[in-house]
C-alpha positions as CSV (number, residue, x, y, z in Angstrom):
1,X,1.4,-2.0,32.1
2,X,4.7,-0.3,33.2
3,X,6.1,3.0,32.2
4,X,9.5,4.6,31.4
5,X,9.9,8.1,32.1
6,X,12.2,8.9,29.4
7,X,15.0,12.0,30.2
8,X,14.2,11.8,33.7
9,X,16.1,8.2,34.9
10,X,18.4,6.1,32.6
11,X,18.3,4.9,29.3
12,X,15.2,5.6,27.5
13,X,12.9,3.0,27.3
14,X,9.6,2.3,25.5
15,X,6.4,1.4,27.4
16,X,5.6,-2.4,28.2
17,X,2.2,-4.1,28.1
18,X,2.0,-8.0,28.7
19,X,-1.6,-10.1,28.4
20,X,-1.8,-13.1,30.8
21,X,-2.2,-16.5,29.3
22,X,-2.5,-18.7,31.8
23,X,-0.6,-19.3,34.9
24,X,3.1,-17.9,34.4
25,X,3.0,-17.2,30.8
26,X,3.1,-13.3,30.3
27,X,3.0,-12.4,26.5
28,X,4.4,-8.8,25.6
29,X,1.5,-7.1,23.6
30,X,3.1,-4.6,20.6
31,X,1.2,-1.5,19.4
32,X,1.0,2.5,19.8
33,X,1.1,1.6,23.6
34,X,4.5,0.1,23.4
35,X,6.2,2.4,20.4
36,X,8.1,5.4,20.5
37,X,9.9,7.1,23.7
38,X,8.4,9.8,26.0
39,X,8.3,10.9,29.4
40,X,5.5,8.7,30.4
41,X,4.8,8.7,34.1
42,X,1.6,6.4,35.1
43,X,-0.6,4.1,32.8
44,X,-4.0,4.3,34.5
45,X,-6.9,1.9,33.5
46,X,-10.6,3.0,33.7
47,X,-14.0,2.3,31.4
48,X,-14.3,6.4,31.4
49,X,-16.6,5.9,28.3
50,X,-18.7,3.1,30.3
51,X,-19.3,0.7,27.5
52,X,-18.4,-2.3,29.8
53,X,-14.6,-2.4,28.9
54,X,-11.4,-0.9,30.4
55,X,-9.8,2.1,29.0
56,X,-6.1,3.1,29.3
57,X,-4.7,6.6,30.4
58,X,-0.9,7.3,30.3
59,X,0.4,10.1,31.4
60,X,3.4,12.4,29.6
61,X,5.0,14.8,32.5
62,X,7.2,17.1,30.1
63,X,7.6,19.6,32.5
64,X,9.2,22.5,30.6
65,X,7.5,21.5,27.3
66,X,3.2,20.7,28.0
67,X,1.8,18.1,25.8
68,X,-1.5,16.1,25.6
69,X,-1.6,12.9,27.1
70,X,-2.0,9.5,25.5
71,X,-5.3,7.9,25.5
72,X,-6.2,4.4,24.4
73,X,-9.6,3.0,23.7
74,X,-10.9,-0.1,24.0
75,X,-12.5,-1.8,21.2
76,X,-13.7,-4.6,22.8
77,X,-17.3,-3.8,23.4
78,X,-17.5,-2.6,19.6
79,X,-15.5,-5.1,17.9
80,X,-15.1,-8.5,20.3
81,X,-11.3,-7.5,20.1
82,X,-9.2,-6.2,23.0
83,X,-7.4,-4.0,20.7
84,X,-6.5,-0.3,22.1
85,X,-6.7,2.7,19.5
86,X,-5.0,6.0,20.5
87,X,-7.9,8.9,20.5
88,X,-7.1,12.3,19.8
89,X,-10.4,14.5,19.8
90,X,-12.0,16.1,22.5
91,X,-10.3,18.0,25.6
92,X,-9.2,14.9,27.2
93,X,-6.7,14.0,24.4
94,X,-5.5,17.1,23.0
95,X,-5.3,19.8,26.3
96,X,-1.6,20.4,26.6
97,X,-0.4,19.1,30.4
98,X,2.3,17.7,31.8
99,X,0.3,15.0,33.8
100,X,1.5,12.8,36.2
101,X,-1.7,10.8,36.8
102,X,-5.1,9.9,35.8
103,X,-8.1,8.6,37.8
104,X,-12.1,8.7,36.5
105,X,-14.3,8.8,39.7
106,X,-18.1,9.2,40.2
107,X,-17.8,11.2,43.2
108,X,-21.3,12.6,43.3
109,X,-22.5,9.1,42.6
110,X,-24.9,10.3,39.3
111,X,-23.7,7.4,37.1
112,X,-21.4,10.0,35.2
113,X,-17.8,9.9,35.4
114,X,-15.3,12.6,36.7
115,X,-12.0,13.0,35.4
116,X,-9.2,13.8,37.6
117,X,-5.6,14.8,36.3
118,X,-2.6,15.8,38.7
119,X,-0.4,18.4,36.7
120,X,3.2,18.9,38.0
121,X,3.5,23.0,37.7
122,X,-0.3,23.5,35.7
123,X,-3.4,23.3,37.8
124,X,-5.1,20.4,37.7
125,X,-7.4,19.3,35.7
126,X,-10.9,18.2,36.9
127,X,-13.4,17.2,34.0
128,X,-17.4,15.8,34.0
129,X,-18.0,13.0,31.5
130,X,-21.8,13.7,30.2
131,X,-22.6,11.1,27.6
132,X,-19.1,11.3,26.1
133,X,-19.3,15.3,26.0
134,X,-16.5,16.8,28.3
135,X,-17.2,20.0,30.6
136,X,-14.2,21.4,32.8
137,X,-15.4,22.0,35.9
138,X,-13.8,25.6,38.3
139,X,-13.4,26.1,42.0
140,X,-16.5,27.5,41.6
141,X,-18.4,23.7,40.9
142,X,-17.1,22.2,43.8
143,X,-16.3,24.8,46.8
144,X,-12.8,24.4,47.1
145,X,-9.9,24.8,45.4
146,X,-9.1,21.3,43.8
147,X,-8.3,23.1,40.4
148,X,-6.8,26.1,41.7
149,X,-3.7,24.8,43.3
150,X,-1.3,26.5,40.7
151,X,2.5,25.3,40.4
152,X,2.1,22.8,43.3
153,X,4.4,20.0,42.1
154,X,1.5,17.4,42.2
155,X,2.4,14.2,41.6
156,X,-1.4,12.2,42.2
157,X,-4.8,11.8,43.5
158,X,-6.1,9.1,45.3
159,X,-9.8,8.7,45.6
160,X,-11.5,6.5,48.0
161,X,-14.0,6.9,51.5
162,X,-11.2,7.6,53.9
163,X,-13.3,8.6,56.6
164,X,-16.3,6.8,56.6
165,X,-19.0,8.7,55.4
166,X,-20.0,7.0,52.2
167,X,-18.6,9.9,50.1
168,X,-15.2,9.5,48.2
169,X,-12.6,12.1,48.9
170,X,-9.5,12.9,47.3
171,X,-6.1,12.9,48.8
172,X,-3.3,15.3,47.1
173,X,0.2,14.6,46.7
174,X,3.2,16.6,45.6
175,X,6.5,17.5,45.1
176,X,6.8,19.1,48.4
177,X,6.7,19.0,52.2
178,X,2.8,19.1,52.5
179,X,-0.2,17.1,50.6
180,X,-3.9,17.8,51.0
181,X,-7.0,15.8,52.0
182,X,-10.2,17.1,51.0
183,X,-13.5,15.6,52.3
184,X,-16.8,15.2,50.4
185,X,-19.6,17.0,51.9
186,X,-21.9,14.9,49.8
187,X,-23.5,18.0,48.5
188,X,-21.2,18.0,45.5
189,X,-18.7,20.2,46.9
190,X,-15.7,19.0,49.2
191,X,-13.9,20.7,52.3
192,X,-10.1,21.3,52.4
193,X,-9.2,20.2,55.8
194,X,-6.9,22.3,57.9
195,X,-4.7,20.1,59.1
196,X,-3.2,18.7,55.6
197,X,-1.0,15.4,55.5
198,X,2.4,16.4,56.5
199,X,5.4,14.2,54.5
């Protein structure tokens, strides 16, 4: 999957998604994932709906005008065909953002997944998947101020056990001289740490 940001460098472009067929043969696959122009900024893959098959996320970062990002589900589990069909229902799909990435994480490890958008000058968006119902979760739900971070430029989240505990944290980047790295207490809550990554 690769992106074109469209307005922001060169010539606008439309997106491009290619299906292996065996060694060296890359076949361009056409669809709603590969039509019209935007400013798309990172195509993301996840099964967020955990039915076995790999979901697609790609961003739109319009920064002066919000819009909802473009979500693609996979039919394979239902249908036995690969075939990705834009959703637009639920707060996922239609909350107006001007995203720059997706990532779905189970960071308390219940078996539900957590979604994790980096806005550019909105707060970001943190969302718990519960059987396909979405709930989006405050400062309030995790001790720190993941979501409060207005206007911070944020470009992505990265997720992944970077001390060694067993717990996932979340690294923060942005737009800016300073990122932040917050550790999971494994309580459900994480700790900003005071000595954030320094670009």
């Amino acid at each position: 999957m690769a992106t074109h940001p469209c307005g922001f460098i060169g010539q606008c472009q439309t997106n491009f998604l290619f299906k292996r067929n065996g060694p060296g043969n890359n076949e361009g696959v056409q669809g709603d994932v590969t039509t019209g122009f935007d400013a798309y900024t990172v195509g993301n893959w996840s099964d967020f709906d955990l039915d076995g098959d790999l979901d697609l996320f790609v961003c739109i970062g319009e920064v002066e005008q919000p819009s909802p990002n473009n979500i693609y589900i996979n039919k394979l589990f239902d249908s036995g065909d690969a075939t990705l069909e834009k959703s637009d229902c639920h707060m996922v799909y239609t909350d107006q953002r001007d995203g720059q990435n997706w990532n779905w994480i189970d960071f308390d490890k219940d078996g539900d997944s957590y979604g994790f958008v980096a806005n550019y000058t909105k707060s970001n968006d943190f969302l718990r998947n519960v059987g396909g119902s979405f709930h989006k979760l405050i400062q309030n739900d995790f001790g720190t101020d993941l979501t409060n971070l207005l206007n911070g430029n944020w470009l992505t989240n990265v997720w992944g056990d970077f001390n060694n505990e067993a717990f996932i944290d979340v690294y923060l980047g942005n737009d800016g001289p300073i990122d932040y790295f917050y550790t999971n207490d494994g309580d459900g809550t994480f700790t900003k740490q005071t000595k954030p990554f320094v670009g």
